[in-house]
TITORFI-682603 format. One record per atom (N, C-alpha, C, O): x, y, z; residue in one letter. Coordinates in pm, whole numbers, padded with zeros to 5 digits, always signed. Example, Ala and Ser with C-alpha at 12.3 -4.5 7.8 and 13.67 -1.06 7.14 Angstrom:
BEGIN
+01319-00569+00780a;+01230-00450+00780a;+01320-00330+00780a;+01424-00332+00846a;+01285-00225+00708s;+01367-00106+00714s;+01290+00003+00787s;+01341+00114+00804s;
***
This chain:
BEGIN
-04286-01180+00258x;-04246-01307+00200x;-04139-01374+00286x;-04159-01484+00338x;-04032-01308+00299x;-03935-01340+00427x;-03987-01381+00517x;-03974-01503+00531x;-04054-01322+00599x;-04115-01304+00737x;-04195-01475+00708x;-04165-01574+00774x;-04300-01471+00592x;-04320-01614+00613x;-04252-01718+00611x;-04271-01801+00701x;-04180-01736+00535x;-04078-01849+00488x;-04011-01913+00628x;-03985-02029+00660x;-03996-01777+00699x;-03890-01797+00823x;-04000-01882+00905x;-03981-02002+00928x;-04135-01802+00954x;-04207-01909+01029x;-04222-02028+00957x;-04331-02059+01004x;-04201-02101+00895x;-04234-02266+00824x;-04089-02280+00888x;-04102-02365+00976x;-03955-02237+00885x;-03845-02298+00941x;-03819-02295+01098x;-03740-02338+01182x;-03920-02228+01087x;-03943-02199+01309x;-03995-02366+01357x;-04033-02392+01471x;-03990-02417+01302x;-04046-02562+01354x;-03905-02701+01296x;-03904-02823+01311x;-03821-02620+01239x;-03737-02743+01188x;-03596-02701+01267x;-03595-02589+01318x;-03497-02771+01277x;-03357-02734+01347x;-03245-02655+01237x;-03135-02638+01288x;-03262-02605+01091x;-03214-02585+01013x;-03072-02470+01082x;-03106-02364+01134x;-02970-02495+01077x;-02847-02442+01167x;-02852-02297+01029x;-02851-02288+00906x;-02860-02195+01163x;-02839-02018+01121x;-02980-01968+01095x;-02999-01858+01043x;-03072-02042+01128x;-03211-01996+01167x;-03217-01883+01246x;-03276-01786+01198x;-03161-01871+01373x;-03191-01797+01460x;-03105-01672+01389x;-03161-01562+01386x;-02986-01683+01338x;-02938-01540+01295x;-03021-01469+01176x;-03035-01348+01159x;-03067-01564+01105x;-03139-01499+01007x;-03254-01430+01040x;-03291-01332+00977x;-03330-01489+01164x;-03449-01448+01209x;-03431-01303+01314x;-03505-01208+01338x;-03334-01332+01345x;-03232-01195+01441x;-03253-01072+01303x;-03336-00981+01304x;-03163-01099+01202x;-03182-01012+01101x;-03293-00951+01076x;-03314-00832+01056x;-03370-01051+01077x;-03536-01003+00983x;-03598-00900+01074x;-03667-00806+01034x;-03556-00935+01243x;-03613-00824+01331x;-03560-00692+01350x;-03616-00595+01402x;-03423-00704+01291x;-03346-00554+01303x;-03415-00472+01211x;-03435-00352+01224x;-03449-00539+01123x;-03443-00479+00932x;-03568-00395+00952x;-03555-00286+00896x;-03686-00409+01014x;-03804-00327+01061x;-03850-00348+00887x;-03815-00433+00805x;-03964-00200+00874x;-04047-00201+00767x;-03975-00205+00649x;-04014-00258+00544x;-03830-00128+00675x;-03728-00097+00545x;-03734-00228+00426x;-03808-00246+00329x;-03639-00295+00475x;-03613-00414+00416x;-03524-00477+00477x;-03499-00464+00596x;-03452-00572+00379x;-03345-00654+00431x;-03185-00557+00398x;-03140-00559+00284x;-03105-00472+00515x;-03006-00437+00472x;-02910-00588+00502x;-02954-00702+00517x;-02778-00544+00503x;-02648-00632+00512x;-02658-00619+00629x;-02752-00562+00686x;-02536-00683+00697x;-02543-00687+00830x;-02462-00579+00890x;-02481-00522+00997x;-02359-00559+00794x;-02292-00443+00840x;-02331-00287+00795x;-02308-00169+00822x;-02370-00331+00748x;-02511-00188+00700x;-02580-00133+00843x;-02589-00023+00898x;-02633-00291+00874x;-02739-00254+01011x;-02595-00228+01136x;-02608-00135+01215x;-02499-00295+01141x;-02392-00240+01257x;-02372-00124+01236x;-02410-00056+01332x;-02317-00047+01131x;-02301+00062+01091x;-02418+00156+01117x;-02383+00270+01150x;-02551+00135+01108x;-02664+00225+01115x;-02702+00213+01284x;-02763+00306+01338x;-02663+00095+01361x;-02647+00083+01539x;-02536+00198+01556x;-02579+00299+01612x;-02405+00200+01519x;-02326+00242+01563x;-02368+00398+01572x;-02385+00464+01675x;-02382+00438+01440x;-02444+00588+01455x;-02552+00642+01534x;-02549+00742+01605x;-02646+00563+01513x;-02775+00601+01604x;-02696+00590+01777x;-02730+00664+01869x;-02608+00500+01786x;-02511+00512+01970x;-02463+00634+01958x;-02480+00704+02058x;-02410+00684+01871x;-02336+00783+01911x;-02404+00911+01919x;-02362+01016+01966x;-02524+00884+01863x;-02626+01012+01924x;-02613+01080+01771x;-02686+01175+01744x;-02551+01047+01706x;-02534+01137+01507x;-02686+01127+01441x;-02722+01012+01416x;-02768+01222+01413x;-02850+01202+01341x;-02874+01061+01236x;-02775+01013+01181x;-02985+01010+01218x;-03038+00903+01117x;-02994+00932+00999x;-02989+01052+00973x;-02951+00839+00899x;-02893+00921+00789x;-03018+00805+00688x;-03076+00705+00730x;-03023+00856+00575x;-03112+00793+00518x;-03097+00672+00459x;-02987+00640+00504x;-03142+00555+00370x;-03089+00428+00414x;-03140+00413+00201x;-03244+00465+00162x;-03046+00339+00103x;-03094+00314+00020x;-03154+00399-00088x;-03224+00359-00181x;-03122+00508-00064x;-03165+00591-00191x;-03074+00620-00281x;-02957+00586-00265x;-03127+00704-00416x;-03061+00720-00519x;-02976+00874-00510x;-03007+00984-00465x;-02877+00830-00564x;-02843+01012-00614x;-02847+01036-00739x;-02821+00939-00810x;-02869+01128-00790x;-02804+01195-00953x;-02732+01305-00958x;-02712+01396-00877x;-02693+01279-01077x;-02633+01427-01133x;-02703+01484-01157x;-02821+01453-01166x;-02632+01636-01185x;-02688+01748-01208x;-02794+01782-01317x;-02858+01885-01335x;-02794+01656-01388x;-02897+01634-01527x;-02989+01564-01472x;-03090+01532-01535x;-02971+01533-01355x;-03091+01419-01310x;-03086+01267-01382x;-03160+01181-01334x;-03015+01238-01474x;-02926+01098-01438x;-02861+01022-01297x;-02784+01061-01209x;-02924+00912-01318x;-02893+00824-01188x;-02716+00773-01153x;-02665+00675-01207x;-02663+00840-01079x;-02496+00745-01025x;-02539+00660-00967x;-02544+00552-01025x;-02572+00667-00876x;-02557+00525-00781x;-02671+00540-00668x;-02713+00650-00633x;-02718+00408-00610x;-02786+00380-00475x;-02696+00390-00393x;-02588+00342-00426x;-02704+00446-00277x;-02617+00473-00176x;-02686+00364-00070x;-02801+00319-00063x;-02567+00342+00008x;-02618+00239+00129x;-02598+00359+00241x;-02624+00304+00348x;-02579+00433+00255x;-02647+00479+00369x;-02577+00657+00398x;-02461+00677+00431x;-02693+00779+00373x;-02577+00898+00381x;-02719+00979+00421x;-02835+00945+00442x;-02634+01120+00418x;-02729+01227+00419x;-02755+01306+00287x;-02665+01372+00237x;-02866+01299+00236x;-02857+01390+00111x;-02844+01551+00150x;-02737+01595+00108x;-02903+01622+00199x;-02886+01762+00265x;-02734+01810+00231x;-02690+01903+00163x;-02671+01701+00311x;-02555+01740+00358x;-02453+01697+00249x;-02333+01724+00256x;-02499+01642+00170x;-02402+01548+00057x;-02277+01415+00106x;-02163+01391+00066x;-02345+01366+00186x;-02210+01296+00256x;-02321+01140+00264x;-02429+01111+00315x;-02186+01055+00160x;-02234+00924+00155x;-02131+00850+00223x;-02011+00871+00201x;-02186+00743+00326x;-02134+00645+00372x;-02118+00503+00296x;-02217+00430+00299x;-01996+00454+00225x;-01998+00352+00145x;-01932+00213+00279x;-01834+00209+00354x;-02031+00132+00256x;-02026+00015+00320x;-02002-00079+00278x;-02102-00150+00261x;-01838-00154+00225x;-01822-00214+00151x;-01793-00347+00238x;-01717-00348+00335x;-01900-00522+00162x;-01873-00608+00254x;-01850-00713+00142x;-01808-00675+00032x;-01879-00864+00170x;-01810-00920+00026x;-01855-00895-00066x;-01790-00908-00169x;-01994-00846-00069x;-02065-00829-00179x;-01969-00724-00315x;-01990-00713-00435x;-01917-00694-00271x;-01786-00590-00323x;-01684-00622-00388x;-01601-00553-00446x;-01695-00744-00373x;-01483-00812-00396x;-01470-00851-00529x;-01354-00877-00563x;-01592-00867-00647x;-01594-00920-00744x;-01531-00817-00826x;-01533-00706-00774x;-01457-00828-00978x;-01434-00744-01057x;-01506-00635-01099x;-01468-00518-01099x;-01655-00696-01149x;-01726-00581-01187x;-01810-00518-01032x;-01899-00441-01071x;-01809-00525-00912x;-01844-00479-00805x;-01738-00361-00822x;-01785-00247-00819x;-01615-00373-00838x;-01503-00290-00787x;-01548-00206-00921x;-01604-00100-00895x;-01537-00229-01026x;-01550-00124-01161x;-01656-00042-01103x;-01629+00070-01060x;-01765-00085-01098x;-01867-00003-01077x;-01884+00077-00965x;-01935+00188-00980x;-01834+00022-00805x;-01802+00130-00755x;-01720+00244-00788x;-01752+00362-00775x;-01578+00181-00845x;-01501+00280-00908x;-01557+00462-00951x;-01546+00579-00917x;-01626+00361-01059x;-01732+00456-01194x;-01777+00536-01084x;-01752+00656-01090x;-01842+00487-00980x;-01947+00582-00907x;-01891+00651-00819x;-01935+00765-00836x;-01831+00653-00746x;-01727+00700-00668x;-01657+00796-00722x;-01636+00903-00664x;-01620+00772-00825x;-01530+00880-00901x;-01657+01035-00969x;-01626+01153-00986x;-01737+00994-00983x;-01905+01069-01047x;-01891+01131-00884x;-01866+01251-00874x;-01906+01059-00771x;-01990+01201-00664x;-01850+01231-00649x;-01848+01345-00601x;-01733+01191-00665x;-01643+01301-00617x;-01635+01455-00728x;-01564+01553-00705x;-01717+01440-00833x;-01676+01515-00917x;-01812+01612-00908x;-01827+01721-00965x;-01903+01548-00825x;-02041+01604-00781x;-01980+01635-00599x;-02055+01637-00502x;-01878+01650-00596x;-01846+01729-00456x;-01897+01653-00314x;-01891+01700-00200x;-01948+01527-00353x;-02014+01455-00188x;-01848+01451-00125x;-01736+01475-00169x;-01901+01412-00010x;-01796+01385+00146x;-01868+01259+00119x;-01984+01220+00134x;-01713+01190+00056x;-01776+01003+00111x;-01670+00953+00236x;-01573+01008+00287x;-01727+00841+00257x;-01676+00797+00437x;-01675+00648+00358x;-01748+00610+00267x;-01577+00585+00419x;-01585+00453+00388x;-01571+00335+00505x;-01503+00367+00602x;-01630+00203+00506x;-01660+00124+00596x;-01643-00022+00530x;-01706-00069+00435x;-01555-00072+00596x;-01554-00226+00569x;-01578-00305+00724x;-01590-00246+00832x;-01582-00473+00697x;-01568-00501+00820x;-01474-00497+00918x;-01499-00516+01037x;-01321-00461+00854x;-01244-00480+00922x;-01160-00341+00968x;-01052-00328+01025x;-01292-00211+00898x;-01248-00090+00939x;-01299-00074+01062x;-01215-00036+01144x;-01450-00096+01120x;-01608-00043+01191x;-01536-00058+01301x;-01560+00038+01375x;-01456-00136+01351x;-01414-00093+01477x;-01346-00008+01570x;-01366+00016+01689x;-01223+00051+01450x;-01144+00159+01507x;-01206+00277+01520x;-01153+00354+01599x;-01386+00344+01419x;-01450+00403+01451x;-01378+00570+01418x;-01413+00680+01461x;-01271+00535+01328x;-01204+00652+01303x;-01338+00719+01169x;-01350+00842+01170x;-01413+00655+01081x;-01492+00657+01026x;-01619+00733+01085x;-01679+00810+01009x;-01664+00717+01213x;-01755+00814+01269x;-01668+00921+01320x;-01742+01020+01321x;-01561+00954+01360x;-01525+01066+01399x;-01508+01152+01278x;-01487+01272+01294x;-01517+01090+01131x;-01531+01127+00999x;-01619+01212+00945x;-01612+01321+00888x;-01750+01096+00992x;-01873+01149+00975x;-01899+01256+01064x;-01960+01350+01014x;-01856+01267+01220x;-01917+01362+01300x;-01862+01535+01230x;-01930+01637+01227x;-01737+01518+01188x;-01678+01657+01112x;-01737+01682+01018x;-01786+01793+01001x;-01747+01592+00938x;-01809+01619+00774x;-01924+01665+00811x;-01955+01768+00751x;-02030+01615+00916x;-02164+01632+00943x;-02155+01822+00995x;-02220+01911+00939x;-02073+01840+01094x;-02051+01988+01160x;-01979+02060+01058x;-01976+02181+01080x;-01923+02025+00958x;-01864+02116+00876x;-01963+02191+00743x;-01950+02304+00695x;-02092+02055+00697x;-02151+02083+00652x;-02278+02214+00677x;-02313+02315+00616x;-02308+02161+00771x;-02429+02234+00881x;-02377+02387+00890x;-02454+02477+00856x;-02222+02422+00944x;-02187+02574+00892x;-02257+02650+00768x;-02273+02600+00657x;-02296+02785+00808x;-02370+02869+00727x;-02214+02945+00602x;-02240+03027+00513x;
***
């Protein structure tokens, strides 16, 4: 549906065309992530860190649903939270809260990412421990 919409605007000058259409080509079969979702999922795949899975659910131990994760390893229990404006609203923050507070009590390794963290990259040297600490027998 995307994919069409965009060709009907491939013929008009509509300003942020080209970034949107940039997007639609990163996003592959998945879908449409954020943008810093997809920087965040570049950055890892550079650093040579395994693919981590993109959009799935976790539960508790009852098999009740916490939360969709934007981007972690289930194996390993380690969720990467990618927080961008979509986040800033009251009930955005409650509900991460809620959920956040559920896998810490379900034992995940969460990592956290904003835009104005992804650069210092102290966050993948995060992930690279949590990832080697897990993997220990």
């Amino acid at each position: 549906w995307l994919r069409s919409e965009l060709a009907e605007l491939q013929r008009t000058n509509w300003h942020g065309r080209d970034v949107l259409l940039r997007m639609v080509e990163r996003m592959g079969k998945r879908g449409l992530d954020s943008e810093l979702e997809l920087e965040v999922l570049h950055m890892i795949e550079k650093e040579g860190l395994p693919t981590p899975a993109r959009q799935f659910t976790i539960k508790d131990k009852n098999g009740r649903r916490v939360m969709r994760g934007d981007l972690g390893y289930e194996a390993e229990e380690i969720m990467l939270h990618i927080d961008s404006r979509f986040h800033q609203s009251r009930e955005a923050m409650e509900r991460d809260a809620r959920q956040r507070s559920k896998l810490t009590d379900l034992e995940w390794t969460q990592l956290f990412v904003t835009k104005g963290t992804i650069k210092d990259k102290l966050w993948l040297e995060q992930l690279r421990r949590s990832l080697a600490k897990k993997k220990k027998p």
